[in-house]
C-alpha positions as a printed NumPy array, in Angstrom:
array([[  0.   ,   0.   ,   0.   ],
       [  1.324,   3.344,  -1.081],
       [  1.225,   6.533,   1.634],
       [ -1.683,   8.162,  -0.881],
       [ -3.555,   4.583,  -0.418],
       [ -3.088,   4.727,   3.386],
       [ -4.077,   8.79 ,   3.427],
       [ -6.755,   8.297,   1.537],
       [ -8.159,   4.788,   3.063],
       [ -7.727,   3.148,  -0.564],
       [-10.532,   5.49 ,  -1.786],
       [ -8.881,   7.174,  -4.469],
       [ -6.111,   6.248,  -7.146],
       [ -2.349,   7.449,  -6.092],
       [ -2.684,  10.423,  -8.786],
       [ -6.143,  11.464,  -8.128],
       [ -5.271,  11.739,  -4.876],
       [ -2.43 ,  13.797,  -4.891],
       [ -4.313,  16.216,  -6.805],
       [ -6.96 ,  16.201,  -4.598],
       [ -3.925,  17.449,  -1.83 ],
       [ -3.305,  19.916,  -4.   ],
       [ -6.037,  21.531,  -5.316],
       [ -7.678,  21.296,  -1.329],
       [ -4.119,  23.154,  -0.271],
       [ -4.739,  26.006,  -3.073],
       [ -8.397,  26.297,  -1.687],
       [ -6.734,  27.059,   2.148],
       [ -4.699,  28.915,   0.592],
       [ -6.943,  31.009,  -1.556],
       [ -8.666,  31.51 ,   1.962],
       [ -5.855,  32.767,   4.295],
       [ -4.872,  35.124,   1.186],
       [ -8.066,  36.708,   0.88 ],
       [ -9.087,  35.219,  -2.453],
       [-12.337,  33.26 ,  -1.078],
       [-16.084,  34.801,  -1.523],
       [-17.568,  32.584,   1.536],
       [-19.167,  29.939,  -1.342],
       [-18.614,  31.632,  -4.401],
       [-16.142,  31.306,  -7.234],
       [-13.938,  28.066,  -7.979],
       [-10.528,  26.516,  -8.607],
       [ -9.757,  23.491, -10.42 ],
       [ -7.578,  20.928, -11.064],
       [ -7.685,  18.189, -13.774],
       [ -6.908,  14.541, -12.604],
       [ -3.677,  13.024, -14.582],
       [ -4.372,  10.797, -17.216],
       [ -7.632,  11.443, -17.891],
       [-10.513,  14.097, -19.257],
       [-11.706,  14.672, -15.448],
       [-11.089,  17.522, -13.31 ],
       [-11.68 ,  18.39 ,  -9.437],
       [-13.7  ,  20.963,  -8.117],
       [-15.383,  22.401,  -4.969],
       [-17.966,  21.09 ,  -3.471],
       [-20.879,  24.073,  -4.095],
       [-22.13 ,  25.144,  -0.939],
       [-18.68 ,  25.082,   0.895],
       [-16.491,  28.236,   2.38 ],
       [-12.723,  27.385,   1.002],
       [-11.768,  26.432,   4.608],
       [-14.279,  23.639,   4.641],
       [-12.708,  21.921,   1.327],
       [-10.801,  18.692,   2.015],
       [ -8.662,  16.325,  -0.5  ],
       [-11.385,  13.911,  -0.23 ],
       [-15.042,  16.445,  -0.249],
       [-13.885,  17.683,  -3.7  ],
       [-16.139,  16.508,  -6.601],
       [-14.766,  14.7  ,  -9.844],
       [-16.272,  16.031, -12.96 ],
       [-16.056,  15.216, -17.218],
       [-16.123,  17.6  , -19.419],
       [-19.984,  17.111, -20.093],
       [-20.375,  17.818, -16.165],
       [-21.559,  14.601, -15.023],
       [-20.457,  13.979, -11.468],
       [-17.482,  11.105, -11.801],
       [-16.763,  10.693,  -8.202],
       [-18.748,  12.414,  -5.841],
       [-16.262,  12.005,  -2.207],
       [-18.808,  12.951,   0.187],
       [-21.914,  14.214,  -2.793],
       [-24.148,  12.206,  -4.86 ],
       [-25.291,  14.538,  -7.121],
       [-24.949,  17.562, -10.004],
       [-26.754,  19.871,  -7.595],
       [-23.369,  20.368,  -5.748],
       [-21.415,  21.717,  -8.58 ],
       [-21.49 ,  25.338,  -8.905],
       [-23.202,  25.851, -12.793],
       [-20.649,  28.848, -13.156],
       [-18.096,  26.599, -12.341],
       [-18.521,  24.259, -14.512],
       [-19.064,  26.54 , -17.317],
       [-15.894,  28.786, -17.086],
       [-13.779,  25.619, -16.11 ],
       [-14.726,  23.165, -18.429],
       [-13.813,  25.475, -21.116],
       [-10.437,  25.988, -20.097],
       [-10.022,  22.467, -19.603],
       [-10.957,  21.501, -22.887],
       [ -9.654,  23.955, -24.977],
       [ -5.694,  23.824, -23.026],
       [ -4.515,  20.148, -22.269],
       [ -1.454,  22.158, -20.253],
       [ -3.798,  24.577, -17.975],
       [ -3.907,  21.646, -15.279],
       [ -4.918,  23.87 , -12.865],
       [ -7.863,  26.51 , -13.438],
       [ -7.992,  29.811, -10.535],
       [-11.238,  32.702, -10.924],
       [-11.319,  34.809,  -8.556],
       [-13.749,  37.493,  -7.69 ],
       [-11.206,  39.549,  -5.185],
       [-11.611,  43.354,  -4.674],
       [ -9.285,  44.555,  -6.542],
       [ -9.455,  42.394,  -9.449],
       [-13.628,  43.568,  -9.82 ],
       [-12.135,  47.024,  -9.816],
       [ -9.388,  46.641, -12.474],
       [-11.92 ,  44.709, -14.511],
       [-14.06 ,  47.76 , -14.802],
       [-11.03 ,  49.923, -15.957],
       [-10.68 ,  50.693, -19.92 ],
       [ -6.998,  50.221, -19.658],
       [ -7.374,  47.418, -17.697],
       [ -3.625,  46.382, -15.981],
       [ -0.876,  48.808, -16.402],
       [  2.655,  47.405, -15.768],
       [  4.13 ,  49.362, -13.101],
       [  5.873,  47.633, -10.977],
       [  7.627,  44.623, -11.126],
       [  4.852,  42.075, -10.003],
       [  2.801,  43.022, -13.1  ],
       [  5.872,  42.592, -15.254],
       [  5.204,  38.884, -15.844],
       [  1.908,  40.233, -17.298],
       [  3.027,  42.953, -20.126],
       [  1.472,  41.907, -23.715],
       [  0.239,  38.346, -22.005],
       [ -3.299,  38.639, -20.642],
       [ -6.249,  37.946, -21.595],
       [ -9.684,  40.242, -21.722],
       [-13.217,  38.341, -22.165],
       [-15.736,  40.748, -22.782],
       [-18.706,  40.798, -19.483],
       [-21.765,  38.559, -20.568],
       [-23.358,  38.344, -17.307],
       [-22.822,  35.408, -14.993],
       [-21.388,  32.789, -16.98 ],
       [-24.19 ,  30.118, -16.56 ],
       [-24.887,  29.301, -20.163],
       [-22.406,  26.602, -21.586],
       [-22.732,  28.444, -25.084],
       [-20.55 ,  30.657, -23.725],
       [-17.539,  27.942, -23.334],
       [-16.213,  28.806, -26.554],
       [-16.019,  32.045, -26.156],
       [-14.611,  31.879, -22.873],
       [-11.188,  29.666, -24.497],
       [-11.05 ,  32.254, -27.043],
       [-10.648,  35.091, -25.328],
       [ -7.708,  32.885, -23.325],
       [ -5.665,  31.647, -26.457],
       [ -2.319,  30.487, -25.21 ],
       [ -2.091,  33.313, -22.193],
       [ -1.897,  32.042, -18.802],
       [ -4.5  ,  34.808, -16.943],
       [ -7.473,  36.584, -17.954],
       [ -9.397,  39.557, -16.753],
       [-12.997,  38.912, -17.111],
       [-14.522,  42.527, -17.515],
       [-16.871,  43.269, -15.086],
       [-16.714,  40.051, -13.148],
       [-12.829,  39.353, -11.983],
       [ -9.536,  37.568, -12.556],
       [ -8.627,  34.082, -14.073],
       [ -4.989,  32.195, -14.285],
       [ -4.337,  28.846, -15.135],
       [ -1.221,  26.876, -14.581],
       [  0.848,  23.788, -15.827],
       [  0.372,  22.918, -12.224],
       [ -1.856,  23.985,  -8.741],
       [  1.264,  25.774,  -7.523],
       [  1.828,  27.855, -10.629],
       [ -1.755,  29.062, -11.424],
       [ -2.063,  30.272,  -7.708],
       [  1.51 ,  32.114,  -7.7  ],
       [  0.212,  33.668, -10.899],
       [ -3.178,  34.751,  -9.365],
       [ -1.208,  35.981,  -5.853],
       [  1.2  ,  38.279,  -8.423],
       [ -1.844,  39.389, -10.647],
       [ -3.944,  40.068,  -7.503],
       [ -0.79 ,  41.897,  -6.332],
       [ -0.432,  44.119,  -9.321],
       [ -3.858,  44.86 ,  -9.834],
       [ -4.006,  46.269,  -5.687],
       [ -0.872,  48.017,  -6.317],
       [ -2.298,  49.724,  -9.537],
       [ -5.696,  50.715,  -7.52 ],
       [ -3.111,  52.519,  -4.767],
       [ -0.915,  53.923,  -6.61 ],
       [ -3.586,  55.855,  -9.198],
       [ -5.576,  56.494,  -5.656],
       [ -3.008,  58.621,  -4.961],
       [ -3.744,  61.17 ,  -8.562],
       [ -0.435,  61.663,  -8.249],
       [  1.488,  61.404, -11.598],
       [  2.999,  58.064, -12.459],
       [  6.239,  56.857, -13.349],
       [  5.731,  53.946, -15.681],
       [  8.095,  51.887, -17.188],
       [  8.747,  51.851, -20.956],
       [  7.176,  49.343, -23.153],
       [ 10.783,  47.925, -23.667],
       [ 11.367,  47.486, -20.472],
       [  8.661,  46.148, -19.358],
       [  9.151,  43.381, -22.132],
       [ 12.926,  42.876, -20.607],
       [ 11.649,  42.604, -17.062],
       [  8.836,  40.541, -18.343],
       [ 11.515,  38.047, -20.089],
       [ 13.487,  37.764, -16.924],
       [ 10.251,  36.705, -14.708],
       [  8.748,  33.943, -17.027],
       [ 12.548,  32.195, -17.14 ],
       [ 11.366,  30.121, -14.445],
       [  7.841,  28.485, -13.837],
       [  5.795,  29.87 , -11.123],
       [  5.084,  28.007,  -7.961],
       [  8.646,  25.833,  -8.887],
       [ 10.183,  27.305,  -5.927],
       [  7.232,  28.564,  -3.776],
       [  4.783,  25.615,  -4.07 ],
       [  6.504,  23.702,  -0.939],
       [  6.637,  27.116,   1.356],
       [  3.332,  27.265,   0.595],
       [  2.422,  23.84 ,   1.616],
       [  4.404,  24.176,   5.017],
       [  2.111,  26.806,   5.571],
       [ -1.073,  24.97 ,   4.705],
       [  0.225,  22.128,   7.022],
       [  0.421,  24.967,   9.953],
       [ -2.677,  26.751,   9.679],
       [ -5.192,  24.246,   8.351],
       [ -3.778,  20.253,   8.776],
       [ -7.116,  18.922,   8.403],
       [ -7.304,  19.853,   3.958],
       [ -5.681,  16.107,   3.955],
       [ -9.058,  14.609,   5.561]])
């Protein structure tokens, strides 16, 4: 028997369960950085080797979600493997929508992060949208996303749209309604939420401030930005981050 067979009391296959660790760690996480909205909004996490992909439990603040109280999901959004659920009335429709698109449009975005955090609602609503200015936006010059506001994204027609406005970038800004990253794993779609949630409250206090600004030209902001996306985010912060899950909140392993 393998530790993830013995964590998991032979419930769920070694991978699958792994990912459930990590996707119910970026949930705690989401939570102590301020990213929740009690039951709202989503994070997801596709299970290796196969079409499936994880997601919370609808009805559940972030610091109730446990590796094991996630629900499994295809792409058509019938329930897989429900944990502790038995049915499609504990999947969040807006979820499903704005997930399932990403999923099936990017076979690399294993791990899917909206957000509907102050400041990203307020950059959302601004024409210009995010302005590199300081070096945590840097990663973000010429490489994110805008999809146009359509309301709340409950109608699957608007899947399509929703991958198209992504393309190949790694976030999105979803006018009107918040922020979106996606990563090659959990650990690199939150780092790239915490930096784009970072530059966005940044821009908000700096132009606060009506002060002029002192931005960065467009050359080097495409330098700096070639220096940060060397490396993949969440490579070297992923295990700091889950020391600190392991402190705060040892019961996302349940």
């Amino acid at each position: 028997m393998t530790l993830a067979d013995s964590q998991s009391g032979n419930r769920f296959p070694d991978a699958e369960w792994q990912a459930r660790i990590d996707l119910a760690a970026c949930y705690r996480l989401a939570d102590l950085f301020g990213f929740s909205d009690i039951i709202w909004n989503h994070i997801t996490a596709k299970v290796p080797g196969t079409d499936y992909f994880l997601i919370n439990r609808f009805g559940l603040r972030y610091d109730e979600v446990t590796a094991s109280n996630l629900v499994m999901l295809d792409l058509g959004g019938n329930v897989i493997n429900a944990g502790l659920v038995s049915s499609e009335e504990d999947v969040n429709v807006t979820g499903f929508v704005i997930h399932s698109a990403i999923h099936r449009a990017r076979s690399d975005a294993q791990c899917v992060f909206h957000s509907h955090s102050e400041n990203g609602l307020a950059v959302s609503v601004l024409k210009g949208g995010l302005v590199p200015m300081v070096l945590d936006a840097m990663p973000f010059h010429n490489r994110i996303a805008y999809h146009t506001f359509e309301g709340q994204s409950d109608d699957v027609d608007e899947c399509d749209r929703l991958a198209a406005s992504l393309g190949d970038r790694h976030v999105m800004i979803l006018r009107n309604h918040g922020l979106l990253s996606c990563g090659e794993t959990v650990g690199a779609a939150f780092m790239r939420m915490y930096y784009l949630e970072r530059a966005c409250k940044v821009q908000l206090q700096a132009m606060a401030t009506g002060q002029a600004l002192d931005l960065p030209s467009a050359e080097l902001c495409e330098h700096a930005a070639g220096q940060l996306t060397r490396f993949l985010p969440g490579e070297l912060e992923w295990p700091a981050l889950l020391r600190l899950v392991e402190a705060k909140c040892p019961d996302f392993r349940e």
